[in-house]
N, C-alpha and C positions, 0 to 999 in steps of 0.2 A: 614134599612141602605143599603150602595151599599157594593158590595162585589163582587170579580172578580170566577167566578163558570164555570167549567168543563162540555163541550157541546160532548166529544170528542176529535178522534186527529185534532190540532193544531184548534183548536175551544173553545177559550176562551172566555168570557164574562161578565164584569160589568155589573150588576142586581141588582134591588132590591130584597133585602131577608129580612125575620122578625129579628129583635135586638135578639143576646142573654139574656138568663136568667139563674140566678145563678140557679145551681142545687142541688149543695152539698155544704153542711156546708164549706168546704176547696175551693172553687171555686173562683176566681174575675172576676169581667168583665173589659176589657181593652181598655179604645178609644186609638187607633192606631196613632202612631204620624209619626212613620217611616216604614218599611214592604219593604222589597228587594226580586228581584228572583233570586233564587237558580241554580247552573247550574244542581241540581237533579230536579226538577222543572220541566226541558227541559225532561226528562225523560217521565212523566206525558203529557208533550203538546206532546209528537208525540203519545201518546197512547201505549205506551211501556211497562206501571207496568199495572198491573190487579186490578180488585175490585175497580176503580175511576168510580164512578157515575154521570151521569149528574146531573150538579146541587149541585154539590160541591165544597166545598172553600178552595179553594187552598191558600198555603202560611206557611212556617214555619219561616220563618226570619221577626222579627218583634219586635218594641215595643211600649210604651205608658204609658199612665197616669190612675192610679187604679182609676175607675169611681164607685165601690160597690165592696161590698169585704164581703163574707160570715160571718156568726156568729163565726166559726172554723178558720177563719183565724188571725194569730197570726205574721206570716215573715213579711207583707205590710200593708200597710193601706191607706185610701182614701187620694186622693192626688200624692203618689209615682212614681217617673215615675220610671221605668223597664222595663229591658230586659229582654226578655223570654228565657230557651231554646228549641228548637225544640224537647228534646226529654220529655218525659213525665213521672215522674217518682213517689213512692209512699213516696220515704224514708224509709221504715220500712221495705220493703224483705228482703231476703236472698241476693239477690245479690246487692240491693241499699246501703245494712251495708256496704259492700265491696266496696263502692264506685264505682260500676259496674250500672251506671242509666241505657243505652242504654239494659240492659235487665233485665229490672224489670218484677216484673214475676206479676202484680197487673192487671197492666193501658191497657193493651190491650184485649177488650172482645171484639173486631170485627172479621172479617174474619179469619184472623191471627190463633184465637183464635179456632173458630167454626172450621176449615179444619185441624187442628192438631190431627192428629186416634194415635197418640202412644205416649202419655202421655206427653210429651216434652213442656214444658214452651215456651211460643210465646213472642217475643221481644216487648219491650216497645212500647206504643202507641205513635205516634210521631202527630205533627197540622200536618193537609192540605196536606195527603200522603196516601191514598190509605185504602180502609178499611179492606187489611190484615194488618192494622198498628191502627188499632182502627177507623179509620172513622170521626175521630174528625176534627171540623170546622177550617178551617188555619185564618193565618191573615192578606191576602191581603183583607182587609175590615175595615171600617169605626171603627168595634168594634168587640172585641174574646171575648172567655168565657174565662178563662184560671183554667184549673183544676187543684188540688194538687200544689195551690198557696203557700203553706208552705215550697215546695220542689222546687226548681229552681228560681223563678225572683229574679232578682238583683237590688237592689236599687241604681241608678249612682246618683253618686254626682253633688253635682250643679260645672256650669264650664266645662262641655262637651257637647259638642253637640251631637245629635241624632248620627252622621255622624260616628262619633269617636267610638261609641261604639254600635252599629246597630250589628255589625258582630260576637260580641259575643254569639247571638242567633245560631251562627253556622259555617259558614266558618271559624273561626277565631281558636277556638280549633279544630275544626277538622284537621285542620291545624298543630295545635300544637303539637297533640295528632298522626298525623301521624311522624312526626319528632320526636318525643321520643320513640315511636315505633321500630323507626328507628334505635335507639340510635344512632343520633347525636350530637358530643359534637364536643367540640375545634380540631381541626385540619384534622378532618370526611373530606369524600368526598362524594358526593350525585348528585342521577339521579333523577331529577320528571320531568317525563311524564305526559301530559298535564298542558298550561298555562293559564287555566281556574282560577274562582276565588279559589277552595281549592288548585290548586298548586300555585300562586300566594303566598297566605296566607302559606305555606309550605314552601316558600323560605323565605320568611319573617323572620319566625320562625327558620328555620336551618340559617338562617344568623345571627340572634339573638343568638343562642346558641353554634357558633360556625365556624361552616363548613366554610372550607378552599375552597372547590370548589365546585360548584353547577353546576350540569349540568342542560340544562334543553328543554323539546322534546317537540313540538307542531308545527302543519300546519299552524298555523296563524301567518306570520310576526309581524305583528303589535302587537302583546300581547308578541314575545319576546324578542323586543325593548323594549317597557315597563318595563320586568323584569329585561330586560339587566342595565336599567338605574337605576330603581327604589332598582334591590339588585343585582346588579355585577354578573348575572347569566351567561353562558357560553351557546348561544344559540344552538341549533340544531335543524332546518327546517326539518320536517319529508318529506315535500313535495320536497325538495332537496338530500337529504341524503336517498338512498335505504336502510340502517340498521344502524343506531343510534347507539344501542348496541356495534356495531362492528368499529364504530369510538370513543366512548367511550373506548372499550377496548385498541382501539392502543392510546390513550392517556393516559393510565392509565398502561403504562407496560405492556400489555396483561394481566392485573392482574383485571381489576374492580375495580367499587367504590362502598363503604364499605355498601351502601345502595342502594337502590331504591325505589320509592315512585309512586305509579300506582296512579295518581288524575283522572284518564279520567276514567275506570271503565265496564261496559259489552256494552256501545255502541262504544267501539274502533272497527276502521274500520282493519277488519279482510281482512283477503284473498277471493277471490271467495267461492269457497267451504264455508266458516264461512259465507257467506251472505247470498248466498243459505237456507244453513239450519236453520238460523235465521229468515230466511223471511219466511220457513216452520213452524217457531217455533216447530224444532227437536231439538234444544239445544236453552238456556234463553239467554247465551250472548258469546260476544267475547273474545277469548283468546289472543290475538294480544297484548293489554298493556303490560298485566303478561309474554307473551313469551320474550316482550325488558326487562324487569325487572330483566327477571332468567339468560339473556343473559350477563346482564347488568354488575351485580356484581359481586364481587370475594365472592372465599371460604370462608365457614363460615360466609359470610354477609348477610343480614336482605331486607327482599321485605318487607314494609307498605305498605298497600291496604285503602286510605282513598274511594277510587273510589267504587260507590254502583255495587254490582255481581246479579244476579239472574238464579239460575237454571244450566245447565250443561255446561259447557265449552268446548270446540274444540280442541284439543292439546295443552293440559298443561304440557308437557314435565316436567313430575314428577321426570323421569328419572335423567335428567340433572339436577333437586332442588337436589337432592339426594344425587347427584356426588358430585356433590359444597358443600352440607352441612350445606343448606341455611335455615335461620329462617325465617317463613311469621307471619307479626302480621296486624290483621285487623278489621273492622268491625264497626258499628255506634259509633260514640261519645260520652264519658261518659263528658257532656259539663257540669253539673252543677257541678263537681269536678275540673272544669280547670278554669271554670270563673271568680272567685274573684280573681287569681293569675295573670289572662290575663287582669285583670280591672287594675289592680297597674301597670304592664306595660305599659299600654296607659295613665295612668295619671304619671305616672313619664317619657313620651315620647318616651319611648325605642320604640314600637310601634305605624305605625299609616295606621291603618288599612283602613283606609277612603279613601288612596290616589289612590287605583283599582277603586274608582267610576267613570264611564264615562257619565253614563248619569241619569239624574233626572226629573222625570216625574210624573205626579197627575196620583191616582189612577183610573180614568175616562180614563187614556190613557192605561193600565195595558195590553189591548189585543195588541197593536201598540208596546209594551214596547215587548211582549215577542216575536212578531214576528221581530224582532230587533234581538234580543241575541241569537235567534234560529239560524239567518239567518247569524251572525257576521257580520251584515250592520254597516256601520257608524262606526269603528272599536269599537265595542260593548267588554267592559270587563266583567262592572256590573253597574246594573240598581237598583236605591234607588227610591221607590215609596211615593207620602202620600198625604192621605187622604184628 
């Protein structure tokens, strides 16, 4: 089959590779109908997360139509089309009871797993993400294996298109799941930082659930016309504006809004100093989102961290969290507890997740596609691939 596999940084490439084969009883194999790139993706193509080998298949947004489906499996059956989600989970841990998928303590026996010296449960194994996350094959490819098929894919009903519900594989609740975080509800006010697709998808959902006012911070014009139009966001040009934070506050009575939502994550463009030592790799990432964040909000309010962190940070003015009083709630997405909820949403039209697609491209074009979204050419939001 082709399949788009990791050479290095920003060295992608469609290749063929051998077809998956079921392994476990619980397994399906899935031909690939749709398969989008992630802006965590972008992380991967500059060589940024560790443990990515050459020659690996990148892709965790994805779906498709059950092509074989193990003897153990009982949720699908041949024929089904589904969505996956990105994270991987057993259903039966400890923390999967809890509806805690993103750290199932089963699914991940890669890197992750082997470099943990003190005893500590390594986070769920996720597709097409690094092999301190399991090393599992993604599905920018013709066809996935998909494991613990019992636990996640969703069966979409006939009458939506791929388009419509593609991003429940991931943007879509992480999205959701940052905004409740949040605790956003009716008459909230809120900052998200970066207008990439999960702050996109974040507005969406805080407009859904309520929020009276969304702020919303990124250097690319063009993505906050989009949001301006698409959910009545209140733009602010980082590239115009010396400190966001600080025109948020005088908008906000010097008081802050009730939230903040960090979507951009450890490749926020820090100060000197934070490049330096990043480009040392003396600290994993940038503190700069998180410092507009703590800036951001008022007393007693909540920082959500949908944005991926790795490793030390550079002045995290704990200080200042402290003073304030502030709750941070973060971390990967427990998607397969949000998905059937965010499936009724789009089929009863409250959401439509589909409308951030900018561009659509055959999986043969997948290395053109990511040098595209890397580069914010052609004002790139998100790119829908297929096979």
């Amino acid at each position: 089959m082709k399949a788009l596999t990791y050479h290095g940084a920003r060295d992608v490439r469609v290749e063929e590779v051998p077809d998956p084969i079921l392994v476990q009883p619980d397994d399906i194999i899935l031909k690939v109908t749709a398969t989008a790139i992630c802006g965590s993706d972008l992380h991967l193509y500059r060589g940024k997360i560790p443990q990515v080998h050459d020659g690996d298949i990148l892709g965790h947004e994805f779906m498709g139509i059950v092509q074989e489906a193990g003897s153990g499996v009982t949720a699908v059956r041949k024929g089904d089309r589904v969505v996956v989600p990105f994270v991987i989970a057993c259903g039966e841990c400890f923390h999967c009871r809890l509806a805690e998928f993103s750290a199932c303590e089963t699914t991940n026996t890669g890197k992750g797993a082997a470099m943990n010296q003190k005893g500590i449960k390594p986070p769920a194994a996720l597709f097409g993400y690094s092999h301190l996350y399991g090393g599992i094959p993604g599905g920018q490819a013709e066809y996935v294996r998909v494991p613990q098929a019992n636990v996640g894919p969703l069966v979409i009903p006939d009458g939506l298109s791929d388009e419509q519900v593609l991003f429940l594989s991931d943007i879509l609740p992480t999205g959701y799941q940052a905004v409740i975080n949040a605790g956003i509800g009716p008459g909230s006010t809120v900052a998200i930082f970066g207008a990439g697709p999960v702050g996109l998808m974040s507005a969406a959902c805080a407009r859904m659930l309520g929020a009276e006012i969304i702020y919303m911070v990124d250097e690319l014009q063009y993505r906050l016309d989009f949001a301006r139009e698409a959910y009545g966001i209140v733009p602010i040009n980082m590239g115009q504006v010396d400190d966001p934070a600080e025109l948020i506050m005088s908008q906000t009575q010097g008081r802050g809004v009730d939230a903040s939502i960090d979507a951009v994550g450890f490749e926020a463009k820090g100060s000197t100093t934070e490049t330096i030592l990043t480009n040392l790799k003396l600290e994993g990432s940038s503190g700069a989102a998180l410092r507009q964040c703590i800036a951001a909000t008022r007393r007693c309010g909540t920082v959500s961290v949908p944005g991926v962190y790795a490793g030390f940070i550079h002045a995290f003015l704990f200080g200042d969290a402290f003073d304030k009083g502030l709750t941070f709630k973060m971390g990967q997405t427990h998607a397969q507890a949000l998905m059937p909820e965010l499936l009724e949403k789009v089929l009863d039209g409250t959401l439509h997740p589909e409308i951030i697609i900018s561009h659509r491209m055959g999986l043969a074009e997948a290395a053109e596609a990511y040098a595209t979204f890397d580069k914010a050419d052609d004002e790139c939001r998100k790119v829908v691939l297929t096979p």
